[in-house]
SEBAGU-647102 format. One line per field, with one value per residue: residue in one letter; chain; x, y, z of N, C-alpha, C, O in turn. Coordinates in steps of 0.02 Angstrom, whole numbers. Each point is the difference from the previous one (the first is absolute). Layout:
N
type [a	...]
mol [A	...]
nu [X	...]
nv [Y	...]
nw [Z	...]
cau [X	...]
cav [Y	...]
caw [Z	...]
cu [X	...]
cv [Y	...]
cw [Z	...]
ou [X	...]
ov [Y	...]
ow [Z	...]
This chain:
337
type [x	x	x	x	x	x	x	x	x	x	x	x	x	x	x	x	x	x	x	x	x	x	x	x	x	x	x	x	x	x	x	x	x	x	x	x	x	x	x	x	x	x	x	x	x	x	x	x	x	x	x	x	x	x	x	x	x	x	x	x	x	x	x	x	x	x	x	x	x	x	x	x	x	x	x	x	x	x	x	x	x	x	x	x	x	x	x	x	x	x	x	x	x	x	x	x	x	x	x	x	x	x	x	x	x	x	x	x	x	x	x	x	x	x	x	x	x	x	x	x	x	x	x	x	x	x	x	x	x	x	x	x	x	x	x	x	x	x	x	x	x	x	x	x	x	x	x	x	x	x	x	x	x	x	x	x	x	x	x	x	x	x	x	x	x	x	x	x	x	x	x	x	x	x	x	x	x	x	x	x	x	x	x	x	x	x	x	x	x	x	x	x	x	x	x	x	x	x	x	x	x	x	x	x	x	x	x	x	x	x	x	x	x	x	x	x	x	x	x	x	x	x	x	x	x	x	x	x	x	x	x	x	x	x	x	x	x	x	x	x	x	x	x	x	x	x	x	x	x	x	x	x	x	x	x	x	x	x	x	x	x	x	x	x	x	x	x	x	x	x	x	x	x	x	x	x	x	x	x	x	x	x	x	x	x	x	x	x	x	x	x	x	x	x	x	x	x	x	x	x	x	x	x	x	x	x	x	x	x	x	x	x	x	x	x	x	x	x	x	x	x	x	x	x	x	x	x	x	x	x	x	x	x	x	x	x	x]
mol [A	A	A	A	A	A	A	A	A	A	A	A	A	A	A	A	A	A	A	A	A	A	A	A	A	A	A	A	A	A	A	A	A	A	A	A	A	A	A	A	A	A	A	A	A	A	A	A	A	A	A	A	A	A	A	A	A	A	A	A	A	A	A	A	A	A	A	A	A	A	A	A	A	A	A	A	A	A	A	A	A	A	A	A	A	A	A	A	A	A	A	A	A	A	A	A	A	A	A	A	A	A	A	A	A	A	A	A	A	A	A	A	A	A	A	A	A	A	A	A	A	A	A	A	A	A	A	A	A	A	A	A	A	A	A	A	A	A	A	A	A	A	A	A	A	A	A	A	A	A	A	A	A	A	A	A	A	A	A	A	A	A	A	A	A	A	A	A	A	A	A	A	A	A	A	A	A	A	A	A	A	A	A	A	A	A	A	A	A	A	A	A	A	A	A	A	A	A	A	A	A	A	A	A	A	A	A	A	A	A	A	A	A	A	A	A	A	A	A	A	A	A	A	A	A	A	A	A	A	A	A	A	A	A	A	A	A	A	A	A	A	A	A	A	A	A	A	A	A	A	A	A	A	A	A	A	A	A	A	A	A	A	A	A	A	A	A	A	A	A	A	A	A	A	A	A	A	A	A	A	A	A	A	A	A	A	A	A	A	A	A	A	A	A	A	A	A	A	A	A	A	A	A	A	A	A	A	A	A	A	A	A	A	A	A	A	A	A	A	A	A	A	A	A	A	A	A	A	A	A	A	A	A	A	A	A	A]
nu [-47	-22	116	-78	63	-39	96	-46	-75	-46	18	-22	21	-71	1	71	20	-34	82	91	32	49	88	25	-44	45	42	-14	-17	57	39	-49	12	110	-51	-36	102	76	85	10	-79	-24	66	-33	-107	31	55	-91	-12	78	33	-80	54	46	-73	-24	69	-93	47	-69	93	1	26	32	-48	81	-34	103	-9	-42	133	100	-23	-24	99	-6	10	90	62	-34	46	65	-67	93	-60	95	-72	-2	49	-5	-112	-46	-73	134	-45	35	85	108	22	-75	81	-61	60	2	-37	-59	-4	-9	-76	46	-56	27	63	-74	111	16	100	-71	54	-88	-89	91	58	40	-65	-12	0	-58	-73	-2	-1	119	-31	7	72	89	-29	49	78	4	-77	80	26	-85	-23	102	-19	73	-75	60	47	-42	27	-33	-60	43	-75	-59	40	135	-15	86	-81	88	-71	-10	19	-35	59	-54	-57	-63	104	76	-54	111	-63	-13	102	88	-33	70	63	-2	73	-102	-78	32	-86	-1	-9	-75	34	-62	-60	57	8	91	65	5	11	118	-6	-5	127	61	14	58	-95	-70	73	-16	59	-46	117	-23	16	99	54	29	27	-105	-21	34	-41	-94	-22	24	-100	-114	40	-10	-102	-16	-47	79	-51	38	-59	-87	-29	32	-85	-54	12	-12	-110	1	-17	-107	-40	-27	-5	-18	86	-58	-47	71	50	-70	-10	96	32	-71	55	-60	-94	71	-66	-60	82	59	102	90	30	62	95	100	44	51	124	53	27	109	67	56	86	65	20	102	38	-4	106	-26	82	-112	-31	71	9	-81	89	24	-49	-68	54	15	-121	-80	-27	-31	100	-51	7	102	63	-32	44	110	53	3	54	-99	5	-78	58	58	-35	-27	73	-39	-74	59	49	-104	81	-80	50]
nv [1476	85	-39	-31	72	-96	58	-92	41	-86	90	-115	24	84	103	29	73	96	79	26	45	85	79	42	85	8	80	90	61	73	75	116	55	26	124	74	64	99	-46	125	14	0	-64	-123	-34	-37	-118	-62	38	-77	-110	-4	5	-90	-77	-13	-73	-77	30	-112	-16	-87	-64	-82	19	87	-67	-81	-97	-87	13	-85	-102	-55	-29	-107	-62	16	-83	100	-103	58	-102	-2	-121	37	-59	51	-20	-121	0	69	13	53	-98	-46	69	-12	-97	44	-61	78	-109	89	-137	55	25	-92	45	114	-89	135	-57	66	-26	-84	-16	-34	12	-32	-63	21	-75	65	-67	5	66	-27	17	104	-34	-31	-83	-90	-31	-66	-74	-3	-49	-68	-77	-83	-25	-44	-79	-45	8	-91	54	-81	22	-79	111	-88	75	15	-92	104	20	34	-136	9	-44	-15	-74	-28	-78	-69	69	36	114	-72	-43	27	80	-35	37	-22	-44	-42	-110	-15	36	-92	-53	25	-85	9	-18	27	-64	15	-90	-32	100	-35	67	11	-27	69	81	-36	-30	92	33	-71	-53	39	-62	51	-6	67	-75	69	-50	59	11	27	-48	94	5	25	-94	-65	-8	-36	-115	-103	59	-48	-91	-32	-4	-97	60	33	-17	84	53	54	71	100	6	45	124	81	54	88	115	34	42	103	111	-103	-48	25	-101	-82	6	-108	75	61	-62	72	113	-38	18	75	37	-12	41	-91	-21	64	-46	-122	19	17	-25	-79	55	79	-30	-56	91	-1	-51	76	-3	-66	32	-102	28	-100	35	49	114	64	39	74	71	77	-25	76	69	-70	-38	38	76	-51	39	-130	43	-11	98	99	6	24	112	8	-6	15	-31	-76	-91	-63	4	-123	-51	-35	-41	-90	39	8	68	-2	50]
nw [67	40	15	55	-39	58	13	63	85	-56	21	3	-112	-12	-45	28	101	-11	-50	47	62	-76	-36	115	-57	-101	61	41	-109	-6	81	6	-72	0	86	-115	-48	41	16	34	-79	98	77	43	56	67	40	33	106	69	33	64	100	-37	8	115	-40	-19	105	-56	23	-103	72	-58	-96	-44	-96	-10	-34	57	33	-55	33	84	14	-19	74	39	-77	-14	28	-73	-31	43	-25	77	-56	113	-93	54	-5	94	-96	-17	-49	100	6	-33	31	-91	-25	-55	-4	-50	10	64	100	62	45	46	44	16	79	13	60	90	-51	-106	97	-8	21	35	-38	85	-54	138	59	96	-72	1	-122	-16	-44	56	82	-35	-42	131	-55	-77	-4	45	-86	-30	38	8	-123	21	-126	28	103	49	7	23	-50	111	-1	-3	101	41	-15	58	-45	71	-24	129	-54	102	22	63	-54	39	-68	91	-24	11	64	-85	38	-45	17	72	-98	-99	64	8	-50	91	-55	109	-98	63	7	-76	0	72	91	-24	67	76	35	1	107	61	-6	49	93	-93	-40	71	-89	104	-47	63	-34	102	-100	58	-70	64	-103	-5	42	-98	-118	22	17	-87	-52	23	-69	-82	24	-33	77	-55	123	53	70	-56	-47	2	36	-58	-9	88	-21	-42	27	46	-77	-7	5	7	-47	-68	-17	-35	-122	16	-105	8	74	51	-8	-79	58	-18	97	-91	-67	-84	41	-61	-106	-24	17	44	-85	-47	22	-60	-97	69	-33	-106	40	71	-132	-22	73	64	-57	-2	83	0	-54	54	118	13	-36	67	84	-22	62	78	3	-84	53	107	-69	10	85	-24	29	-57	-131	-60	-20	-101	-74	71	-82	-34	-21	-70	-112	48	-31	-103	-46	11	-85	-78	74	105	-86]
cau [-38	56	-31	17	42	46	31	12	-74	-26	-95	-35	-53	-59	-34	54	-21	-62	3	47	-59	-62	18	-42	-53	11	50	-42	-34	27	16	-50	12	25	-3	-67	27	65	-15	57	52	3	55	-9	-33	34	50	-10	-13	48	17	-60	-28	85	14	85	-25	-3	30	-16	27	-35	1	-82	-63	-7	-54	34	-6	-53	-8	8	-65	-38	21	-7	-88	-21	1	-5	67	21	44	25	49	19	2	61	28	70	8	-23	57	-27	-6	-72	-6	10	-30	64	-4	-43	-2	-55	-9	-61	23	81	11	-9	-53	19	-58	25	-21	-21	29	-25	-60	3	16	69	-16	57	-5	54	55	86	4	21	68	6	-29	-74	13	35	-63	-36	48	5	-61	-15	42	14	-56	8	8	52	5	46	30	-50	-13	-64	-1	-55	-46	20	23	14	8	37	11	32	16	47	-17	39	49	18	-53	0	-4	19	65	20	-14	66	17	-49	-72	-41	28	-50	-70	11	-17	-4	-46	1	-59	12	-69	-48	-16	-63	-35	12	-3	-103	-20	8	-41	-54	-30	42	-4	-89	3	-45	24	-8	47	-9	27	-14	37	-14	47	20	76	1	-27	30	56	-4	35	80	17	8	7	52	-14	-2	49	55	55	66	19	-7	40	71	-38	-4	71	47	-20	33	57	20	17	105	64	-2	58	2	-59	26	-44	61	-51	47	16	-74	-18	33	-36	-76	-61	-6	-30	-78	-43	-12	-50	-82	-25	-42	-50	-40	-31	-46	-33	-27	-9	-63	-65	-25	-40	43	35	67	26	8	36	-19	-13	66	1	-38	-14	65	5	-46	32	68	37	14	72	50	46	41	99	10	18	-82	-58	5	-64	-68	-10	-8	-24	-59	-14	30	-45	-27	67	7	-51	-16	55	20	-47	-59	-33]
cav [20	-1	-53	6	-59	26	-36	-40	-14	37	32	37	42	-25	-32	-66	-47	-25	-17	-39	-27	-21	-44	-55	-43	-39	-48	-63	-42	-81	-48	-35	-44	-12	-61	-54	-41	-4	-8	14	48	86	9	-13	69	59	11	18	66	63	-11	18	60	2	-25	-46	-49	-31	-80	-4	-72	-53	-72	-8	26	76	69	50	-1	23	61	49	19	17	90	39	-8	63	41	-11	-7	-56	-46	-74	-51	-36	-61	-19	-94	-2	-11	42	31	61	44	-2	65	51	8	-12	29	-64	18	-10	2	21	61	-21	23	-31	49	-13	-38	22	-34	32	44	44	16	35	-51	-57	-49	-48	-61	-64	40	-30	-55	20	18	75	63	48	61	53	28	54	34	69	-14	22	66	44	-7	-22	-87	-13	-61	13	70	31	7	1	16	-44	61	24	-36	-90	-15	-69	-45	-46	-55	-46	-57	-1	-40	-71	-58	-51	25	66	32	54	65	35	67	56	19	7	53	70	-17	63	-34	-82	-3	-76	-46	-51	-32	31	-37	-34	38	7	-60	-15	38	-26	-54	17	22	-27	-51	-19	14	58	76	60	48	36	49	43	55	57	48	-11	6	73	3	-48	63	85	0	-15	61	19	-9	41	75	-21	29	-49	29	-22	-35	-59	29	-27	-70	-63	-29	-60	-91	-32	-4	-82	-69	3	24	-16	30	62	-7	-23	-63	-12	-36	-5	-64	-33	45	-16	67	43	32	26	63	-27	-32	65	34	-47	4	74	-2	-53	36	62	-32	-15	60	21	-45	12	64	62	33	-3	-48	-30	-37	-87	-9	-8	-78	-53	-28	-16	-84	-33	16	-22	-66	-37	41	-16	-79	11	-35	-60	6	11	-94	-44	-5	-12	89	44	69	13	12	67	33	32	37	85	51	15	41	68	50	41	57]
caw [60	66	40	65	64	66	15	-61	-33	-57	-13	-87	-22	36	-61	-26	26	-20	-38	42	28	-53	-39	41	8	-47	10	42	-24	-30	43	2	-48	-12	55	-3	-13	41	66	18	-37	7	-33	-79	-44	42	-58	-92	-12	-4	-61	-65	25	-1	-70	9	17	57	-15	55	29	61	-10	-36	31	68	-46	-27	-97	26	37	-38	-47	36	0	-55	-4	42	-43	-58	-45	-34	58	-40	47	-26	44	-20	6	-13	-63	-13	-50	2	-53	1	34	-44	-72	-71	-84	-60	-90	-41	-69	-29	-22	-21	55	67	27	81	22	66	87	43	58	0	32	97	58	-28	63	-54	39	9	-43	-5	-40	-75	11	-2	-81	5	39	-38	-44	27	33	-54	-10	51	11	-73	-20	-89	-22	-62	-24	-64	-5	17	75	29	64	36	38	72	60	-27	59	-25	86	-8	40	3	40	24	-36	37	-36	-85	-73	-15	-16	36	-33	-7	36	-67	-2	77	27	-27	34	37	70	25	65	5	21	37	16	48	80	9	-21	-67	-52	10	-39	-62	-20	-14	-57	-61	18	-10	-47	-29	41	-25	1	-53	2	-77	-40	41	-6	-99	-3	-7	62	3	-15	36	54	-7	-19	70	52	-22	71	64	18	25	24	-1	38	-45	-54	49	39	-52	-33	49	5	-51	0	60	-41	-37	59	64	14	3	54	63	-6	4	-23	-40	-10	12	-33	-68	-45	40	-64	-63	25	11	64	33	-23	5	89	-4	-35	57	30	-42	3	54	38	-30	26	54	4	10	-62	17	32	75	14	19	-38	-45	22	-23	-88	-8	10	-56	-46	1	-2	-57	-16	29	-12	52	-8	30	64	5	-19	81	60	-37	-13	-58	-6	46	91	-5	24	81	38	-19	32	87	21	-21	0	-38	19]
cu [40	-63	15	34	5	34	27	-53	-17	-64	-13	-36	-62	-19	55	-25	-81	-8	7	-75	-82	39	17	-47	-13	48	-52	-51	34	17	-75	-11	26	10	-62	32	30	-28	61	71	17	49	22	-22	35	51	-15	-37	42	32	-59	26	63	0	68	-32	14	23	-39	13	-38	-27	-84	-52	-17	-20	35	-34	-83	-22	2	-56	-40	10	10	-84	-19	7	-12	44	10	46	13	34	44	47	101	16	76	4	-4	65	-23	-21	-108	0	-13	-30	40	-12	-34	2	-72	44	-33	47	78	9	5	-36	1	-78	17	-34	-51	11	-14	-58	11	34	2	-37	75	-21	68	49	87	-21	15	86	22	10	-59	-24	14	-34	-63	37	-15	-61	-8	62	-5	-74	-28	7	33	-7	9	26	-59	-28	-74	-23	-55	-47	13	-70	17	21	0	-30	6	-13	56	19	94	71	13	-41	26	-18	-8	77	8	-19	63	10	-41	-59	-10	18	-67	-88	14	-15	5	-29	-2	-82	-5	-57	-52	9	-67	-72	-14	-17	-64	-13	-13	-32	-70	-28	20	-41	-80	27	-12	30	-34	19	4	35	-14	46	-23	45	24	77	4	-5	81	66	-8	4	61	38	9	48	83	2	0	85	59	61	66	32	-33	55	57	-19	0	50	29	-19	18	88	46	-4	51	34	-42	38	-6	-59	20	-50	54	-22	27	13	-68	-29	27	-10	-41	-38	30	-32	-104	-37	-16	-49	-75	-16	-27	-84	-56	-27	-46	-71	-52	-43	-66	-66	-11	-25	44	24	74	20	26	47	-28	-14	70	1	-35	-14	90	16	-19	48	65	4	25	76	42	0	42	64	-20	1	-74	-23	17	-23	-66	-32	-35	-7	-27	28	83	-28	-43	41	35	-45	-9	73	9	-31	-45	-17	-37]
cv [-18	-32	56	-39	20	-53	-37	-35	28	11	14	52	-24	-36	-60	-52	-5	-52	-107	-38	-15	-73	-70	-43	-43	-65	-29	-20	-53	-43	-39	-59	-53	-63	-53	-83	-46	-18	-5	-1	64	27	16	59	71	20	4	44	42	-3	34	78	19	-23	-37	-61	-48	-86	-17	-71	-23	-49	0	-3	30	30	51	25	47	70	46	0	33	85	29	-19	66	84	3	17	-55	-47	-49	-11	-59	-69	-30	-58	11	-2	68	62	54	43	-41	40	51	9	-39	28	-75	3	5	2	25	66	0	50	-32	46	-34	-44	33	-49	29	57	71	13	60	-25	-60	-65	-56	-70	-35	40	-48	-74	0	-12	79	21	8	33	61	38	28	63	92	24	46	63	64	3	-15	-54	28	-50	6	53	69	14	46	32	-29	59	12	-25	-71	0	-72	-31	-66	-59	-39	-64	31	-29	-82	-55	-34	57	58	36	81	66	41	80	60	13	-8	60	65	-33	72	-30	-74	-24	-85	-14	-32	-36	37	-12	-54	35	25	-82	-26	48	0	-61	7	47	-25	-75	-12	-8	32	86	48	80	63	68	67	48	46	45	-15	13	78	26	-21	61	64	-15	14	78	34	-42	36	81	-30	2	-23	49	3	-61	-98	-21	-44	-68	-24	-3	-36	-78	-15	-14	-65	-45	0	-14	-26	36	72	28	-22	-78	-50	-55	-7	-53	-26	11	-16	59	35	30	50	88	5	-7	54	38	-11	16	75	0	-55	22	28	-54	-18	49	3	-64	0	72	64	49	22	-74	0	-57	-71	-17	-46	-61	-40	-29	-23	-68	-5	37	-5	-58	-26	45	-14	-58	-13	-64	-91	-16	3	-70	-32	9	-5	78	25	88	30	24	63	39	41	2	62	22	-4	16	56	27	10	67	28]
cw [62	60	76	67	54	26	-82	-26	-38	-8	-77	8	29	-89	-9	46	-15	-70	-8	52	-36	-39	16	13	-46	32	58	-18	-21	49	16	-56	11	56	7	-9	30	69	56	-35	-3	-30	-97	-34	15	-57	-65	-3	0	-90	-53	9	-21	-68	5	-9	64	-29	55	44	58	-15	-34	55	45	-32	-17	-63	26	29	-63	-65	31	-7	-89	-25	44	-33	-61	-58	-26	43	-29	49	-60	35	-32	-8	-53	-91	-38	-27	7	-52	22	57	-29	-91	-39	-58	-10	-65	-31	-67	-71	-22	10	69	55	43	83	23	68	48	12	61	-25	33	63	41	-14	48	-26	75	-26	-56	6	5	-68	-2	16	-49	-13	49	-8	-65	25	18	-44	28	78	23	-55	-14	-66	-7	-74	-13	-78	-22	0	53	27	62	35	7	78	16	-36	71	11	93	-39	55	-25	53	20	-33	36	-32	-45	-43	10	-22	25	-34	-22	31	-43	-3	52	32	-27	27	70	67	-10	43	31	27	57	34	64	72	16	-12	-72	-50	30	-34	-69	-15	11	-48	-75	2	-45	-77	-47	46	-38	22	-74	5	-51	-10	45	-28	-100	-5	-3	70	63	2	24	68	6	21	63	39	-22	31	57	38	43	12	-29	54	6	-60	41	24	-57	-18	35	12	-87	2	55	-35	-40	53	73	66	15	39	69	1	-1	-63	-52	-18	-28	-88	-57	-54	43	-59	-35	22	-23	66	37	-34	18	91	-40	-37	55	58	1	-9	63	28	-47	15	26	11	32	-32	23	27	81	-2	24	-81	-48	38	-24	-67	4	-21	-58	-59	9	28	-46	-23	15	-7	67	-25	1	68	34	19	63	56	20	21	-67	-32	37	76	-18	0	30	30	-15	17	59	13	-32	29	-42	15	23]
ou [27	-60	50	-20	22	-30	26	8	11	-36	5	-27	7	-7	-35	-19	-15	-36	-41	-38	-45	-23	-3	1	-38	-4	-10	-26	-20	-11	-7	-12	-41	19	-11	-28	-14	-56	23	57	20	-5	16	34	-11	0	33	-18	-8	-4	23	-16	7	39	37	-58	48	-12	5	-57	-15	-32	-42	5	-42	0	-22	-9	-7	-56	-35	-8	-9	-45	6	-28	-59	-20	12	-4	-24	47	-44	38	-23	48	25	-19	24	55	18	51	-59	11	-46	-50	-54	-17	47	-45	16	-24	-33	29	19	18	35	62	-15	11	-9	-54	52	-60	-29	-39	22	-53	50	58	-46	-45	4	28	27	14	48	31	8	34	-41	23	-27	-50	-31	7	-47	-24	-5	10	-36	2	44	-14	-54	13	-19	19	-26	-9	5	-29	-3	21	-47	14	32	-43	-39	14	-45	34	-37	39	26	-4	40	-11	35	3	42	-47	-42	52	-45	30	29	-41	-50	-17	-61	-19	-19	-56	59	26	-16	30	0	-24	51	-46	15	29	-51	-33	-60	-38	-28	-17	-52	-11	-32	-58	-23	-28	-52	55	26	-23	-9	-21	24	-31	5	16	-60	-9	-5	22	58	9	9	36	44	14	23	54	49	6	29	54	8	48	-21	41	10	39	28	35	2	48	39	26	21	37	6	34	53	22	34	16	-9	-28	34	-1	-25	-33	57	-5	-33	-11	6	-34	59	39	-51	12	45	-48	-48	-61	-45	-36	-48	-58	-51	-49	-42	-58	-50	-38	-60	-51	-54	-60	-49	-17	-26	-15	29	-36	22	-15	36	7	-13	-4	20	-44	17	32	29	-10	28	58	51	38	47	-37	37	10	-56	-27	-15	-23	-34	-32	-24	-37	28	-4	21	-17	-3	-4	-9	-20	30	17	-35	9	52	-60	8	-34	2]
ov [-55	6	36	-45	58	-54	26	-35	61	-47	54	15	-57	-61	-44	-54	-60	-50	-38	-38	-38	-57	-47	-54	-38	-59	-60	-40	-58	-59	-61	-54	-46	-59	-45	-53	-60	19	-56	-6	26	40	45	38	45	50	29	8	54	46	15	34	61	30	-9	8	14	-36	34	-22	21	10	41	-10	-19	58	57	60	58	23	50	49	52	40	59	28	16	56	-54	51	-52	22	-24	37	-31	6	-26	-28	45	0	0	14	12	61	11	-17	29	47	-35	40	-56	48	-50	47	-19	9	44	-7	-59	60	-57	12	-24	-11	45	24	48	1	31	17	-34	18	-43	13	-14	-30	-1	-36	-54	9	44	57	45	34	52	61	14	46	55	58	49	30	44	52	14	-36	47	-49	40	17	56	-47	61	-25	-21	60	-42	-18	-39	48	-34	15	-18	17	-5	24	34	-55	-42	-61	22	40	25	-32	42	5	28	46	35	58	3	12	52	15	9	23	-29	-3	-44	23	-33	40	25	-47	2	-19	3	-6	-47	-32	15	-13	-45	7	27	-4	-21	25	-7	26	-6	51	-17	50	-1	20	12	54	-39	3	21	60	20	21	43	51	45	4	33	23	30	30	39	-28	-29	24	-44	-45	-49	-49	-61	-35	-47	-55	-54	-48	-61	-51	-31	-51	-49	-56	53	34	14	57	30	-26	21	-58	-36	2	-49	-44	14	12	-23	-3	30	9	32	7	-1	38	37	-5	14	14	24	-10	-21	-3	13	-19	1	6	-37	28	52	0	51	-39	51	-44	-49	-60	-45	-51	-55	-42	-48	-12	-50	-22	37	-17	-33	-30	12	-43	42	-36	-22	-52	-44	-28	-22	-40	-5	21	3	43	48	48	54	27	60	37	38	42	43	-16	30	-9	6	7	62]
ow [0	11	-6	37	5	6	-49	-50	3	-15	-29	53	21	-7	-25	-22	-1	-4	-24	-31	18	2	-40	30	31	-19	-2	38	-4	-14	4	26	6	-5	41	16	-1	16	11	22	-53	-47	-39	-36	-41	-36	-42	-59	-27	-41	-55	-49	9	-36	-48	18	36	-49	52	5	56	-52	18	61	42	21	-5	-6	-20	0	-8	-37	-31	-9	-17	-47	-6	18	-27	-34	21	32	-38	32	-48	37	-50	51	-34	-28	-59	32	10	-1	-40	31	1	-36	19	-12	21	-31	16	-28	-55	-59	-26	4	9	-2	22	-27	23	-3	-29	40	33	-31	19	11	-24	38	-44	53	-54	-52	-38	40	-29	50	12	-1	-31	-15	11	5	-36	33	27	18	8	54	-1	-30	-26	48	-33	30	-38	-58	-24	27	-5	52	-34	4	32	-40	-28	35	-26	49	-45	45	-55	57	-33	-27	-28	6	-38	8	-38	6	3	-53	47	-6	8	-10	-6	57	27	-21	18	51	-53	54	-43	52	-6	10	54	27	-34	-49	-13	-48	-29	-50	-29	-59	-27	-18	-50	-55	27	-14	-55	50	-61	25	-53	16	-61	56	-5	29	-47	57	1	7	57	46	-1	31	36	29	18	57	45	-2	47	-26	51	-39	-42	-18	25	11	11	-14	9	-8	-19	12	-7	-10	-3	28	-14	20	30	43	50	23	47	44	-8	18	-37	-60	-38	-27	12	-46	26	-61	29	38	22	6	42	31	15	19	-30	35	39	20	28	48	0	29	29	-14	2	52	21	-60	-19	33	27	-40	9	-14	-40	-34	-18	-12	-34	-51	-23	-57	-40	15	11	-38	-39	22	26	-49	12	19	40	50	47	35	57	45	-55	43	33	34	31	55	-3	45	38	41	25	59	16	-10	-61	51	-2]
């Protein structure tokens, strides 16, 4: 179906965009939900709806008790799907993720005992408190959508979807996420403490011993998958198009932007980082009920999909430079269209 353009704006079909605006509405039942809970987390929910709407998963960072583990039960209590949380610690083996072979003596066999990571929605808690083999045993799971156990390969049910917490690395008894798996997380979102206003809030509604709080199932995974469908029509200029590649490509080649970030830079993002914006995007546009992408839309998830991409140098550490603020320096020096 051909989209209409003038200039370089894009006008959906009138039915795509109606469409697109019905299929919408599931997603703010759930925020309603979800904010019976949350209290100025906007953000937060924002991103694990884009991630539900993308099927990319979410890495989420921040020091204990900001209701990370809380936002993400809370959102699969908003749906009705299969959810397993799994409480990451340093003793924890990857065959109690994934599964194993079990001998039954009785019949002299071995019979698969499948994890828990057979489910929907994943809750991997405190995920880099785990060593990295058992990290790494989310890895098949979250790129393939499969589990290999004893030469045997498994497929996950759809909608699979991995939100992952994580305590800051500066904490007691964490470990570094390996390049490999923070690259197939699609967002990285940062937690950070309330505003005053907010933490009264939270204590008048959290501050009792008796909560009631009664999240209900507004949406189902069939509901879930026939959005995903629309946001894939949701529409993305060429000249967007061109804008993401160049804010990916500023993290290889700097230099070629008129950045001076080369020395700063050890790895830029993965053509992953170009796929996961585009899509995130798309996404952004379908929650606000569009049926086209907008250049504040690609600014505003960017940060959440190439901080964790960009490895920075030694030279960086020293200056005490992170990703993060590279970064926002690439996006406040690429032209925006």
């Amino acid at each position: 179906m051909a989209y209409e353009q003038s200039g370089d704006v894009a006008s959906p079909p009138s039915d795509i965009a109606q469409a697109i605006a019905e299929a919408s509405k599931p997603m703010r039942r759930i925020i309603e939900q979800v904010d019976q809970v949350l209290v100025g987390q906007e953000q937060l929910t924002h991103r694990m709806l884009v991630a539900l709407l993308t099927g990319g998963h979410l890495l989420i960072e921040g020091v204990p008790g900001l209701a990370k583990t809380t936002a993400v039960a809370s959102l699969a209590k908003a749906i009705d799907t299969g959810f397993q949380r799994l409480q990451f610690t340093p003793d924890l083996l990857p065959a109690d993720l994934i599964g194993t072979q079990v001998y039954r003596p009785q019949d002299q066999t071995f019979v698969v005992q499948k994890g828990p990571i057979f489910s929907n929605l994943i809750l991997a808690d405190e995920i880099n408190r785990a060593p990295a083999k058992v990290q790494s045993a989310l890895l098949e799971a979250m790129q393939e959508r499969q589990v290999t156990i004893g030469g045997e390969t498994y497929q996950l049910d759809e909608p699979f979807l991995v939100m992952a917490t994580q305590n800051p690395v500066e904490q007691e008894g964490t470990y570094q996420l390996p390049e490999a798996q923070t690259d197939r997380f699609m967002l990285k979102t940062i937690v950070n403490y309330p505003s005053r206003k907010e933490e009264l809030e939270i204590l008048r509604r959290m501050g009792k011993t008796q909560l009631r709080f009664q999240i209900e199932a507004v949406t189902s995974p069939a509901e879930i998958l026939a959005a995903r469908q629309l946001v894939d029509q949701v529409q993305l200029v060429p000249s967007l198009e061109d804008y993401i590649v160049d804010l990916v490509l500023a993290t290889r080649n700097p230099a070629a932007y008129g950045l001076r970030l080369a020395e700063l830079i050890q790895f830029g993002a993965s053509p992953r980082a170009t796929i996961n914006l585009a899509l995130a995007s798309r996404a952004c546009a379908f929650l606000d009920g569009r049926g086209f992408v907008t250049p504040q839309d690609i600014k505003n998830i960017a940060l959440d999909v190439l901080r964790h991409r960009v490895i920075i140098s030694y030279e960086a550490e020293a200056e005490e430079r992170t990703s993060e603020s590279i970064v926002r320096e690439i996006l406040n020096h690429i032209p925006t269209p």
